[in-house]
C-alpha positions in Angstrom: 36.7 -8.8 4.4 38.9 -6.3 2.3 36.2 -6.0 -0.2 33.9 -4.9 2.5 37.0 -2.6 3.9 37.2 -1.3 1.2 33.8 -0.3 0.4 33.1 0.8 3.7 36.2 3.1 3.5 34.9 4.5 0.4 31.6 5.5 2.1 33.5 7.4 4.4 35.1 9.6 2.6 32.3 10.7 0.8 29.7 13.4 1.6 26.9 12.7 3.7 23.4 12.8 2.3 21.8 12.8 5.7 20.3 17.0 4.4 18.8 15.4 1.7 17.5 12.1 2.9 15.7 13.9 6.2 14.0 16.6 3.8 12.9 14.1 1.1 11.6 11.3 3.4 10.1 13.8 6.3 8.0 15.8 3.8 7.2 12.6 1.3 5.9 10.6 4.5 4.0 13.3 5.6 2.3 13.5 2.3 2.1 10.3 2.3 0.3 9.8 5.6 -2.4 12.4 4.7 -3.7 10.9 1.6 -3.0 7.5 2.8 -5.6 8.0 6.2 -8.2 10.2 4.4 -8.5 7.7 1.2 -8.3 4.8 3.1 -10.2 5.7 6.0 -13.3 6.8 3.4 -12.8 3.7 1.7 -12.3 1.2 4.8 -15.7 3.6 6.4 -17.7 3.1 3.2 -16.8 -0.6 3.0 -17.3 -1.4 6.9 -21.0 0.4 7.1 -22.2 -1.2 3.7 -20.7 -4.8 4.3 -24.0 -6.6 4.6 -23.8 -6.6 1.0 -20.3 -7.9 0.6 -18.6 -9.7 -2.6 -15.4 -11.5 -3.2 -14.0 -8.4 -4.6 -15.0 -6.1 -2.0 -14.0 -8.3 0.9 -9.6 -8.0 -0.8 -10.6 -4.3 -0.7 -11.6 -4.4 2.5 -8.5 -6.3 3.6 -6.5 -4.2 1.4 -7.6 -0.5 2.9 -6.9 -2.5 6.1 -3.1 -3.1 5.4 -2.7 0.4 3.8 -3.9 2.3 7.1 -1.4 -0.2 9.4 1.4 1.4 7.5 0.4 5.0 7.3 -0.3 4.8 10.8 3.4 3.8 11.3 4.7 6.6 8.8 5.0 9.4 11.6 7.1 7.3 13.2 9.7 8.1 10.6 8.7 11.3 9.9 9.7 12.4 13.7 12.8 10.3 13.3 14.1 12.2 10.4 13.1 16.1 11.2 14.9 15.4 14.2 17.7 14.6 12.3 18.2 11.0 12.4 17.8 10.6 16.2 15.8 7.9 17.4 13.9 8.1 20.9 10.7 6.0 20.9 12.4 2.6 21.9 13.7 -0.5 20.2 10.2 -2.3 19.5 8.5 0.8 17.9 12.0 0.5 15.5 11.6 -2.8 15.0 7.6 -2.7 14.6 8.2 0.4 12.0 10.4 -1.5 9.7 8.3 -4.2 9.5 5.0 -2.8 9.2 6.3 -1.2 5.8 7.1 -4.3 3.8 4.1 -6.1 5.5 2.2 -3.5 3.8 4.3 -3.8 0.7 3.7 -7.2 0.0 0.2 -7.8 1.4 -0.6 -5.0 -1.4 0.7 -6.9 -3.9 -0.8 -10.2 -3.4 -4.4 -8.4 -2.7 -3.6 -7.0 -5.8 -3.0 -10.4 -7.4 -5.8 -11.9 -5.6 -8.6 -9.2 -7.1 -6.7 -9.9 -10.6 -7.4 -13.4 -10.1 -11.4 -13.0 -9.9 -11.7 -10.4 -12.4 -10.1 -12.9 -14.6 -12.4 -15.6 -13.3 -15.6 -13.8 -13.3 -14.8 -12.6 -17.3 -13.3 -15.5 -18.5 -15.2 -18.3 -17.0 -18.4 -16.4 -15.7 -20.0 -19.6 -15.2 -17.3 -21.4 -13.1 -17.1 -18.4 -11.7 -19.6 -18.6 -9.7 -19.4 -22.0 -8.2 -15.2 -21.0 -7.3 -15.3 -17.4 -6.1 -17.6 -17.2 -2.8 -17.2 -14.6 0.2 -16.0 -17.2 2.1 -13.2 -18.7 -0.1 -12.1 -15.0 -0.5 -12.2 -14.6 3.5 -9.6 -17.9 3.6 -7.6 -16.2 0.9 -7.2 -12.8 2.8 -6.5 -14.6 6.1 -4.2 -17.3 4.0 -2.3 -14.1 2.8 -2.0 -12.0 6.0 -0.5 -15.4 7.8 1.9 -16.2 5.1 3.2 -12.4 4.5 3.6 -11.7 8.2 5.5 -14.9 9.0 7.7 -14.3 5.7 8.3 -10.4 6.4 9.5 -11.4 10.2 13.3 -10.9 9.3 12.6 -7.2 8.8 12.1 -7.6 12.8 15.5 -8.6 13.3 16.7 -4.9 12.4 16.1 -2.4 15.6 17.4 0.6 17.1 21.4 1.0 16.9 23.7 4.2 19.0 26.2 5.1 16.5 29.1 6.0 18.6 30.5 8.5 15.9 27.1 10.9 16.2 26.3 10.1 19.5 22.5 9.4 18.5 20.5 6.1 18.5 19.8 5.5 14.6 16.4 3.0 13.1 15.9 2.8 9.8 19.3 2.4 8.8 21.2 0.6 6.3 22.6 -2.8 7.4 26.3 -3.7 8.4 28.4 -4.2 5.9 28.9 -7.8 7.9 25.8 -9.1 6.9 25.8 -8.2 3.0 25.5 -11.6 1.9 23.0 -12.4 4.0 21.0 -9.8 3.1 21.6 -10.3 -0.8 20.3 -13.8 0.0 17.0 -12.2 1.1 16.0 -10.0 -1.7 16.7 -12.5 -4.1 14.3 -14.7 -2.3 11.6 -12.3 -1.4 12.2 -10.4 -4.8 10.9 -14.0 -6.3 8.3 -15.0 -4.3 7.1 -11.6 -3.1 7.2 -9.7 -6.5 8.1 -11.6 -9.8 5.9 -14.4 -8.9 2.1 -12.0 -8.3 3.4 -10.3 -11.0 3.9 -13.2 -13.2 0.4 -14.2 -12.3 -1.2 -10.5 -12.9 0.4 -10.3 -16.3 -1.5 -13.8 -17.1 -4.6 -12.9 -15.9 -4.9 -9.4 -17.5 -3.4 -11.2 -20.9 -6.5 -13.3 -20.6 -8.8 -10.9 -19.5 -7.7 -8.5 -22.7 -7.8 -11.5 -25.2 -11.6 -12.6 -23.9 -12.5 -9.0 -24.8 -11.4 -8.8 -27.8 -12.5 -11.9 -29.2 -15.8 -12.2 -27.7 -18.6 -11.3 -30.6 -21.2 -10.4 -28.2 -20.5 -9.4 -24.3 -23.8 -8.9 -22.6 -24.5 -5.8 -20.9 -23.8 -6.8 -17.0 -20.5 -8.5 -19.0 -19.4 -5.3 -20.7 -19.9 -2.9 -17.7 -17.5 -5.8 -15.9 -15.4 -5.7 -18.9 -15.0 -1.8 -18.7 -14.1 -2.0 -14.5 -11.1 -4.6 -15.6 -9.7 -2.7 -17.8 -10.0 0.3 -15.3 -8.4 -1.7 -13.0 -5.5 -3.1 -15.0 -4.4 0.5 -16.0 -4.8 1.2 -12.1 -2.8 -1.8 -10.9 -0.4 -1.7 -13.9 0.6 2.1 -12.7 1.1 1.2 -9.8 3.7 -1.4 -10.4 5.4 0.9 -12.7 5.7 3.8 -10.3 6.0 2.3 -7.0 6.9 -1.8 -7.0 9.0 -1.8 -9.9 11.1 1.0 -9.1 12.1 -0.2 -5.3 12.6 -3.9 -6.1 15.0 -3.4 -9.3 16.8 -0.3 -7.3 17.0 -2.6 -4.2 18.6 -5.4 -5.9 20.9 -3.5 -7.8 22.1 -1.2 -4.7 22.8 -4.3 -3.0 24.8 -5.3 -6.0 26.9 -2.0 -6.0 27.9 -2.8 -1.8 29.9 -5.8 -3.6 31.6 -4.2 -5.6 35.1 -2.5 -5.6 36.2 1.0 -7.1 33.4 2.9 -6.8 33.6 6.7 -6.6 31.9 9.5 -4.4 29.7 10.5 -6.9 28.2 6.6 -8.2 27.9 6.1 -3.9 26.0 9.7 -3.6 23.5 8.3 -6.7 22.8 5.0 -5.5 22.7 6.3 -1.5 19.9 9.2 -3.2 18.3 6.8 -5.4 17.5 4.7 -2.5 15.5 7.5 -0.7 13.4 7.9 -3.8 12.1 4.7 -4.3 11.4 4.1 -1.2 9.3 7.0 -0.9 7.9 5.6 -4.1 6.9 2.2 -2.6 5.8 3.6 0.7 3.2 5.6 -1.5 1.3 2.7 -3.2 -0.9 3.5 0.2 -2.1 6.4 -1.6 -2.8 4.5 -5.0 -5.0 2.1 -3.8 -7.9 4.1 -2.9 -7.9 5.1 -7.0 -8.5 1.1 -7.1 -11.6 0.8 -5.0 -13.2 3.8 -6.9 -12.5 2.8 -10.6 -12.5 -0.8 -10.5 -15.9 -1.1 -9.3 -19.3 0.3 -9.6 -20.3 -1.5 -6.6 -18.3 0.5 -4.4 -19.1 4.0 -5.9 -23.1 2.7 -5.3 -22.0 2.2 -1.8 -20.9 5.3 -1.4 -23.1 7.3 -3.0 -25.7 5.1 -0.9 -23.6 6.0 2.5 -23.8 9.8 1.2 -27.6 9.7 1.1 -28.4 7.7 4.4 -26.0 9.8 6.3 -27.8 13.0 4.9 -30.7 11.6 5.4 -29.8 10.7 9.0 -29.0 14.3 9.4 -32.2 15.6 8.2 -33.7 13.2 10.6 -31.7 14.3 13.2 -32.5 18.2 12.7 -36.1 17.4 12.8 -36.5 15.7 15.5 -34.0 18.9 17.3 -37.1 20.7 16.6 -39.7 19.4 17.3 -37.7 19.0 20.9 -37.4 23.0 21.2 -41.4 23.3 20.0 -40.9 24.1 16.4 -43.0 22.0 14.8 -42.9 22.6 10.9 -46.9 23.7 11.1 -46.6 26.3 13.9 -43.7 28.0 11.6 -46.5 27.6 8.8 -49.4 29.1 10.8 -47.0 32.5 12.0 -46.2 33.2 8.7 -49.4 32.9 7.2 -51.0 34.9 10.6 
């Protein structure tokens, strides 16, 4: 209790970063937001009206886009909250629904990731068990396997709603937690640090090692095999980026902010870096939304055929559509041929 005190007292008397953290999070969420529902909503369009000739590997993408636009749709939630300056007024569930949605997202992408890792390792490094293992259906139960096991997981994020601070008169969300319940919330991350991060990550790492290797070693890669070879490695730059700029950097600041609560003696100036370091990586991990998108273009050939296939039936639904507009006002193509040759 005097450690928490302590802390707690220290917090106090130093300066707010309530300027900063509105400005960085309002305008990196809006950002965020934008990109996140045009790449996603082309990609989740393109995949929905082209399905007939689903894969494995289009069906996590398709579950993937699906997770991304939950949590951008959520995002001007907390973009409202924080122009107006840390005052809440949309109602406890909303608060509660918020939070969560963001580290559904968070997690589902990793495991999607994981799970696409997973068959590009399968369909390169054993392309003939392959195709016996990795069906649309199997990768249906995987999707559904993951959505139920990261939502029930993820439902402690619901325990944290809407709050009135006394001392600014304003109902908060999105806040940090009491300092009460620091040691059950360093509990937490350590658990959803493993399961939910070091363990896909672990298994991403093994599968691209493996991948790599069998391209290296193999004499002679047949053609279909080296255009699948060149979409991995597109993807493991892709997926490997993304860890580096928005996983990594949340889950190590997380645990190591947590760590600093603990501990005694800290100044204004070590709180003010760990309180701003916080609102960067966080923006950081809200914007994998915006990286995935890069993964359904690269990765695949397949989907860039589906979209350049969309592209041509919606122009040619266009052209169909402007001819049949005139022959309905009586401008058939051969009158407009007759009066100019007349």
């Amino acid at each position: 209790m005097n450690l928490t005190n302590s802390t707690q007292s220290n917090f106090d008397n130093c300066s707010s970063i309530d300027d900063f953290r509105n400005q960085v999070y309002s305008t990196a969420y809006s950002l965020i937001t934008v990109l996140g529902l045009v790449g996603n909503g082309l990609a989740l369009a393109v995949l929905i009206r082209t399905y007939q000739s689903s894969m494995p590997f289009h069906v996590y993408m398709l579950n993937l886009a699906v997770s991304d636009l939950l949590c951008v749709m959520t995002l001007p939630l907390r973009v409202l909250y924080y122009v107006n300056k840390g005052q809440w007024n949309y109602g406890d569930f909303l608060c509660r629904i918020s939070s969560y949605t963001l580290y559904v997202n968070l997690y589902c992408s990793i495991y999607f990731m994981a799970a696409m890792s997973v068959t590009r390792f399968l369909a390169i490094v054993y392309p003939v068990q392959n195709l016996r293992l990795v069906t649309e259906n199997r990768a249906r139960l995987v999707c559904g396997g993951i959505w139920l096991f990261i939502c029930v997981s993820s439902s402690p994020f619901l325990m944290s709603g809407q709050d009135f601070d006394p001392l600014t008169n304003k109902t908060k969300c999105f806040e940090p937690p009491p300092p009460d319940g620091l040691d059950r919330l360093i509990i937490l991350n350590y658990v959803s640090l493993t399961i939910f991060f070091v363990l896909p990550f672990l298994i991403i790492l093994l599968c691209y090692a493996g991948i790599v290797h069998t391209l290296l070693t193999r004499s002679h890669v047949a053609r279909r095999q080296q255009g699948m070879g060149s979409r991995a490695i597109r993807m493991i730059v892709i997926v490997l980026l993304t860890f580096l700029i928005s996983f990594l950097p949340y889950h190590v600041q997380r645990t190591i902010h947590l760590s600093f609560l603990s501990r005694e003696g800290t100044n204004c100036a070590e709180t003010i870096a760990m309180q701003k370091s916080v609102v960067v990586t966080l923006c950081l991990a809200a914007a994998n939304s915006c990286f995935d998108p890069l993964l359904y273009f690269f990765s695949g050939e397949a989907f860039r055929n589906r979209l350049s296939s969309l592209r041509r039936s919606m122009k040619g639904s266009a052209m169909h559509h402007s001819a049949r507009l005139k022959r309905a006002m009586g401008t058939e193509p051969g009158e407009n041929h007759q009066m100019k040759a007349s």
